[in-house]
C-alpha positions as CSV (number, residue, x, y, z in Angstrom):
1,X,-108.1,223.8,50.2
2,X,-104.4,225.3,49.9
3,X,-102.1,225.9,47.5
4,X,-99.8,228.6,46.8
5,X,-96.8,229.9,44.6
6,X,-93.7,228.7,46.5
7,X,-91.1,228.5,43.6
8,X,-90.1,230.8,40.3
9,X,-90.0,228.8,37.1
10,X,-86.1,228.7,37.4
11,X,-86.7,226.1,40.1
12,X,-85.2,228.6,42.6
13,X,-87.9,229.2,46.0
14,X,-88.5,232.6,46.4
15,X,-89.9,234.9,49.1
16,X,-93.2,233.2,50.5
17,X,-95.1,236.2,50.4
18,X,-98.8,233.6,50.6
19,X,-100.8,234.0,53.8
20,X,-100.3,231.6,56.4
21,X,-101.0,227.9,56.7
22,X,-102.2,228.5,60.2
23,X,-105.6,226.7,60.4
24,X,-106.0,225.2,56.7
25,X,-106.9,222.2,56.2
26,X,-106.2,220.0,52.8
27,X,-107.5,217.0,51.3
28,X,-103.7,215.3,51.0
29,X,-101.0,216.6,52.7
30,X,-97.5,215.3,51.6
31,X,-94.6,215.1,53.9
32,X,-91.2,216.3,51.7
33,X,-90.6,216.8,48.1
34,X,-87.8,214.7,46.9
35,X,-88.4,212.4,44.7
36,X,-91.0,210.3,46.2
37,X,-92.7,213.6,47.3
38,X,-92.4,215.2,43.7
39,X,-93.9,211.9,42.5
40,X,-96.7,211.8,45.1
41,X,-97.7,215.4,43.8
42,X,-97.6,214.1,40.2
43,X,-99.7,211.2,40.7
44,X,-102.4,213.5,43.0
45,X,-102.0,215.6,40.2
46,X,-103.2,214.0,37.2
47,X,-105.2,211.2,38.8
48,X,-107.1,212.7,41.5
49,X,-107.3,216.6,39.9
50,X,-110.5,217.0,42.2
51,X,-108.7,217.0,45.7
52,X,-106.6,219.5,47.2
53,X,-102.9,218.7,48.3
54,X,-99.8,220.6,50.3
55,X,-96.3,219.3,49.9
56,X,-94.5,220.9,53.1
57,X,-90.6,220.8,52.8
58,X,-88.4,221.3,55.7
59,X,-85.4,222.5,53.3
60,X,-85.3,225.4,51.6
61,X,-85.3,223.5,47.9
62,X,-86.6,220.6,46.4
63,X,-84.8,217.5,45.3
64,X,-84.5,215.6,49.1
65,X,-81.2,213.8,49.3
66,X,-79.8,215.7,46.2
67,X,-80.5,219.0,47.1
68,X,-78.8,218.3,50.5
69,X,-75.6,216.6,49.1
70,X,-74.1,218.8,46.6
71,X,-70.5,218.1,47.1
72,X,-68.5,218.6,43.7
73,X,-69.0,215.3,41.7
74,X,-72.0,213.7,43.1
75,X,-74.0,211.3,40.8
76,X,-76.1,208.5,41.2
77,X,-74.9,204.7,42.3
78,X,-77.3,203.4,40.3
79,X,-78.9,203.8,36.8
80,X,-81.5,206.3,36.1
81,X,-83.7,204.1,33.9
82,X,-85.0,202.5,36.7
83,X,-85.0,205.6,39.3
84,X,-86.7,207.9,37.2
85,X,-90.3,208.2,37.5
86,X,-92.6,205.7,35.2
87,X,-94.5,208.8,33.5
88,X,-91.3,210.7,32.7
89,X,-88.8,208.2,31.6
90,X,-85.4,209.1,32.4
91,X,-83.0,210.4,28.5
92,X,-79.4,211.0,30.0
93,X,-77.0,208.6,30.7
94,X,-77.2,205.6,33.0
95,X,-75.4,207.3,35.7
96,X,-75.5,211.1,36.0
97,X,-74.6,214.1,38.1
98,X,-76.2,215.5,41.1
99,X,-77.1,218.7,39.3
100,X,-78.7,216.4,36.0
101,X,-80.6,215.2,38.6
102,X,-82.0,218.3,40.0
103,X,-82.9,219.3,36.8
104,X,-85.1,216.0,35.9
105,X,-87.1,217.3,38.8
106,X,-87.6,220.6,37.8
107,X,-88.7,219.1,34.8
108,X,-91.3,217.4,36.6
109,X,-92.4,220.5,38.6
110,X,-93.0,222.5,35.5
111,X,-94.6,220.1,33.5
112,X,-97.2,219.0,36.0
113,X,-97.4,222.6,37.4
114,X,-96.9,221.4,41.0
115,X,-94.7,224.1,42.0
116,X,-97.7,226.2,43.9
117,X,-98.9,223.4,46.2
118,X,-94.7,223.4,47.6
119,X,-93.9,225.0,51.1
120,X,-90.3,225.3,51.7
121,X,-89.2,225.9,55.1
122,X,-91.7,224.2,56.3
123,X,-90.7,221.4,59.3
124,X,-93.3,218.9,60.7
125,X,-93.1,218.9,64.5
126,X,-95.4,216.4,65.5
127,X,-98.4,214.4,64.1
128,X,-101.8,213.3,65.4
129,X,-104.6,211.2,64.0
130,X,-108.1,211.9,65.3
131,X,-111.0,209.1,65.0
132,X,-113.9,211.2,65.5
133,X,-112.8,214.1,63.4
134,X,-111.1,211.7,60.6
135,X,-108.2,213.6,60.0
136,X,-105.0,214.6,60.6
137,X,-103.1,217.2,62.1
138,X,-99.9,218.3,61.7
139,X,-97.8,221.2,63.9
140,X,-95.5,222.9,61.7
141,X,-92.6,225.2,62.4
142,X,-91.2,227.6,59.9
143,X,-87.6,227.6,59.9
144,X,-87.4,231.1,58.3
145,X,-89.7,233.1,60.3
146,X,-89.9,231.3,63.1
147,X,-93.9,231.0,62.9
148,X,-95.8,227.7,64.5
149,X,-98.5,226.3,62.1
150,X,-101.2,223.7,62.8
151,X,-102.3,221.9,59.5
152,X,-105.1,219.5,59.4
153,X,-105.9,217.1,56.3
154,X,-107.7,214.1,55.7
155,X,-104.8,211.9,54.1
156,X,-101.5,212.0,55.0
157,X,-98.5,210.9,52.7
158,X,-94.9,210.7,54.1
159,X,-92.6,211.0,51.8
160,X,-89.9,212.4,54.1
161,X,-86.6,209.8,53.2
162,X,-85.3,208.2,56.0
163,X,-81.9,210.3,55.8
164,X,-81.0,213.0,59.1
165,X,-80.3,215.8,57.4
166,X,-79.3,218.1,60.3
167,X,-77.5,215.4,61.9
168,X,-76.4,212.6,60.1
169,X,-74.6,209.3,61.1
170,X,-71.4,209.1,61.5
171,X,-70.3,205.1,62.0
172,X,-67.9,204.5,64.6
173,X,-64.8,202.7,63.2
174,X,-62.4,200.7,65.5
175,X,-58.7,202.2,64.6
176,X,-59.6,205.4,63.4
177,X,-58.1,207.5,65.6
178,X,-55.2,206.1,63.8
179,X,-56.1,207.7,60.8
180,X,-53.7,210.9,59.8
181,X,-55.4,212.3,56.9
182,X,-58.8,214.0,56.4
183,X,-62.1,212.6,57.4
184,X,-64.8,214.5,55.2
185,X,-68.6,213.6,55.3
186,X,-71.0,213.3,52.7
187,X,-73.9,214.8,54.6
188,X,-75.0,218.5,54.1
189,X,-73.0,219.9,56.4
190,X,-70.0,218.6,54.6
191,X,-66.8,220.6,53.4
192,X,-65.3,219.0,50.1
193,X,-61.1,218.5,50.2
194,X,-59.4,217.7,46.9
195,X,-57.0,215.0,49.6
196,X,-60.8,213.3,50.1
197,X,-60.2,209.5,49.3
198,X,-63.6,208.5,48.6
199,X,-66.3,209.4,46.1
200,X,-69.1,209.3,48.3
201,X,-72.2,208.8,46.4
202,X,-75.8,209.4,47.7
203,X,-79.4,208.2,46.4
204,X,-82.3,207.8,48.2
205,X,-82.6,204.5,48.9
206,X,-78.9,204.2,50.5
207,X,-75.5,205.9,50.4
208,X,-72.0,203.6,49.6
209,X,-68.5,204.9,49.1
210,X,-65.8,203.2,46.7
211,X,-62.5,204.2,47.9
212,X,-59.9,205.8,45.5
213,X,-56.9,203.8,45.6
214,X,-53.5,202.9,43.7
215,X,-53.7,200.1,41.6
216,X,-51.7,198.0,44.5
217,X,-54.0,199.1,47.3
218,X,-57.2,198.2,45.0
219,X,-55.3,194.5,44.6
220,X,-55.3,194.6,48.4
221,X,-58.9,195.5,48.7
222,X,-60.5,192.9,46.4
223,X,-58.6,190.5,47.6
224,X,-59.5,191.0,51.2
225,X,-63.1,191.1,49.7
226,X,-62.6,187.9,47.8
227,X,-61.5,186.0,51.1
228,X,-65.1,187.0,52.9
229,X,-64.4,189.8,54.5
230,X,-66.5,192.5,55.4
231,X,-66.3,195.8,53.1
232,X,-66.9,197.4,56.6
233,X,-63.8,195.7,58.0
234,X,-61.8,196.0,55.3
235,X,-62.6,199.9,55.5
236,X,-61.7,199.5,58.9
237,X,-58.2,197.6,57.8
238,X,-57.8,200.4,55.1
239,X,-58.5,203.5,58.0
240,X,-56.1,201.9,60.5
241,X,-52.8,200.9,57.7
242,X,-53.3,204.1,55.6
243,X,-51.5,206.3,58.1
244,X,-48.2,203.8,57.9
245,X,-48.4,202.9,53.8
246,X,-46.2,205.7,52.2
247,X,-48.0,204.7,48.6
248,X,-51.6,206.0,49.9
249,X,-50.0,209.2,50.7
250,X,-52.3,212.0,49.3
251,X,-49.7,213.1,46.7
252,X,-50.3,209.7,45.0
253,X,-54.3,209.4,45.5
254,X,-56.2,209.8,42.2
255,X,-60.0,209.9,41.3
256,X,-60.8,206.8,39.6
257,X,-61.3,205.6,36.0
258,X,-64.4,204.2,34.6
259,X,-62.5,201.0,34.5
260,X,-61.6,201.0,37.8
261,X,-65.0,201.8,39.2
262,X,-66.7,199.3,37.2
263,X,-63.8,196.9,39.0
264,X,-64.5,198.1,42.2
265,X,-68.1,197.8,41.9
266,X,-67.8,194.1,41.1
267,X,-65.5,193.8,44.1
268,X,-68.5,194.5,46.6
């Protein structure tokens, strides 16, 4: 069995100074620690405390889809009650930052001491089940040393997301080579500019983006919406006018008010 110190209490990984993987073999092994990772470990935790488990983690911190996205004024899309974990219910507000989030999870880490069974850096290269031997085996690369691993383990949990975090999608719009301002993405690699017009909002079980808009341009919007249109096409409509609409200049965009949002929201 394998476990190891991967993290400080901070929640910040530090040098992995633990011998190699290379040739271990675990009872569990647990593909990613995000949040359905970190809530794998908890539940092997405290209701199987006789079998040994590995979380492997192809980023360099925890937290999945929020460690990835930390653009300035990321939150949630949806309310935390209901995210949170059933063992740890969730005590902020309904919808929260990025960075609140983060620290719910380190929170869970400490608590349940899971931190030591963590390898960051750690990317699963391939997968193969044998029936003879009954187990698993997983080829590893480590993205900071360079170092291949093979892992074997008799149960196998993926909790990996279903996001690409090295290369995520980009939708092809009709029209938008007509667009003049700035196209910004919301995936990791993404540089934030205060002219941005959307607040683009990830979670782990999708991403959406409410546009920021003057009050006419909203009226515009919903009513587009209203007649049975397509949010994608009416993104698309949106992309393709912007350019010739003096009003949606970035000198008049504006993030947003609660009321708004809560409009917009009930708009799609």
């Amino acid at each position: 069995m394998v476990t190891g110190t991967a993290r400080h209490d901070t929640g910040t990984p530090s040098g992995d100074a633990r011998p190699t993987l290379h040739g271990s073999h675990t009872d569990v092994l647990v593909i990613g620690a995000g949040i359905s990772g970190i809530g794998a470990a908890h539940r092997l935790r405290t209701e199987f405390p006789d079998l040994g488990f590995v979380v492997l983690e192809a980023q360099d911190d925890r937290g999945g889809t929020w460690w990835t996205h930390r653009f300035p004024g990321v939150r949630s899309d949806s309310d935390l009650f209901t995210y949170g974990y059933r063992h740890k219910p969730w005590r902020g507000p309904a919808i929260a930052s990025g960075d609140a989030i983060l620290d719910y999870l380190d929170e869970v880490l400490a608590e349940d001491d899971l931190a030591p069974h963590i390898h960051y850096h750690h990317r699963v290269t391939a997968l193969e089940w044998s029936s003879g031997d009954e187990r698993w085996t997983a080829r590893v690369t480590r993205s900071d040393t360079g170092e291949h691993l093979q892992i074997t383990a008799g149960f196998l949990w993926m909790c990996q997301g279903y996001y690409d975090h090295d290369a995520p999608h980009t939708p092809h719009w009709p029209g938008r080579r007509h667009f003049e301002g700035p196209v910004v993405h919301p995936g990791p690699t993404a540089t934030p500019d205060p002219r941005n017009t959307s607040r683009p909002s990830p979670r782990s079980a999708g991403r959406i983006t409410y546009p920021t808009l003057p009050d006419e341009a909203l009226a515009s919007y919903r009513t587009a919406l209203e007649a049975g249109a397509e949010p994608s096409v009416v993104a698309t409509w949106m992309a393709e006018t912007q350019a010739r609409r003096a009003e949606l200049s970035a000198a008049t965009l504006r993030q947003p008010s609660p009321e708004r949002m809560t409009e917009m929201r009930s708009a799609t």
